[in-house]
N, C-alpha and C positions, 0 to 999 in steps of 0.2 A: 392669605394668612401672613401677619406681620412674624418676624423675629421675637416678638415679646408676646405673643399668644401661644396657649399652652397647644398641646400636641393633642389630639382628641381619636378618638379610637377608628372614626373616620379617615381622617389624614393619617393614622399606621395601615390602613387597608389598601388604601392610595398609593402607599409607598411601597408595600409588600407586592401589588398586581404590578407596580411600574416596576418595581426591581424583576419581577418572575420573568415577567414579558423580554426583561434585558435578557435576562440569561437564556431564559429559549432563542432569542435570537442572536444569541453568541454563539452557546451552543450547535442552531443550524448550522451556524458561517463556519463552524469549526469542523464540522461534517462534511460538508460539503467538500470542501480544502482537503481532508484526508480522502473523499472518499476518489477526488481527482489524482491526490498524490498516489495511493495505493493501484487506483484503475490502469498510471503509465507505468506502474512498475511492473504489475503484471507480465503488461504488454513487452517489458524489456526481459522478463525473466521467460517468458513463451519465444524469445527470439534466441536466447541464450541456449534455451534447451533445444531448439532446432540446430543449431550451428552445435551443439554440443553432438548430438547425435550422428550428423555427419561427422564429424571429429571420429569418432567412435567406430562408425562404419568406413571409414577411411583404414585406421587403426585395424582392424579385424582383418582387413584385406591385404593389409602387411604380413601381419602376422601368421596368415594362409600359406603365402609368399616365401615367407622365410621358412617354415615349417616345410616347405615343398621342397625347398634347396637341400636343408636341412638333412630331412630325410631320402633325399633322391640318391640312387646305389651307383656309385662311379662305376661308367662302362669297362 
């Protein structure tokens, strides 16, 4: 098709499947890319809450600790 022939309802369908087909396959690549982004955040957010909860269980064990001092009746 030259630059100077008119556009025919052919060549709009041509152009419509080529453009769908682009964006399905941008779309993928953009799936894909979040779906690795969000997968190691997980991963970092499951480490966090581990380390979080030892934190916590640390903390509680203080606070047993003090409570015991706290409370214990001078001899």
């Amino acid at each position: 098709m030259a630059d100077s022939d008119p556009i025919t309802k052919k060549d709009l369908q041509e152009l419509k499947d080529s453009l769908t087909e682009l964006v399905r396959d941008v779309e993928t690549s953009m799936l894909t890319a979040f779906h690795g982004y969000a997968k190691g955040q997980a991963g970092r957010m499951a480490a966090l809450e581990v380390g979080d909860a030892a934190v916590k269980q640390r903390l509680d064990a203080l606070e047993l600790r003090v409570l015991s001092l706290e409370t214990r009746r001078p001899h």
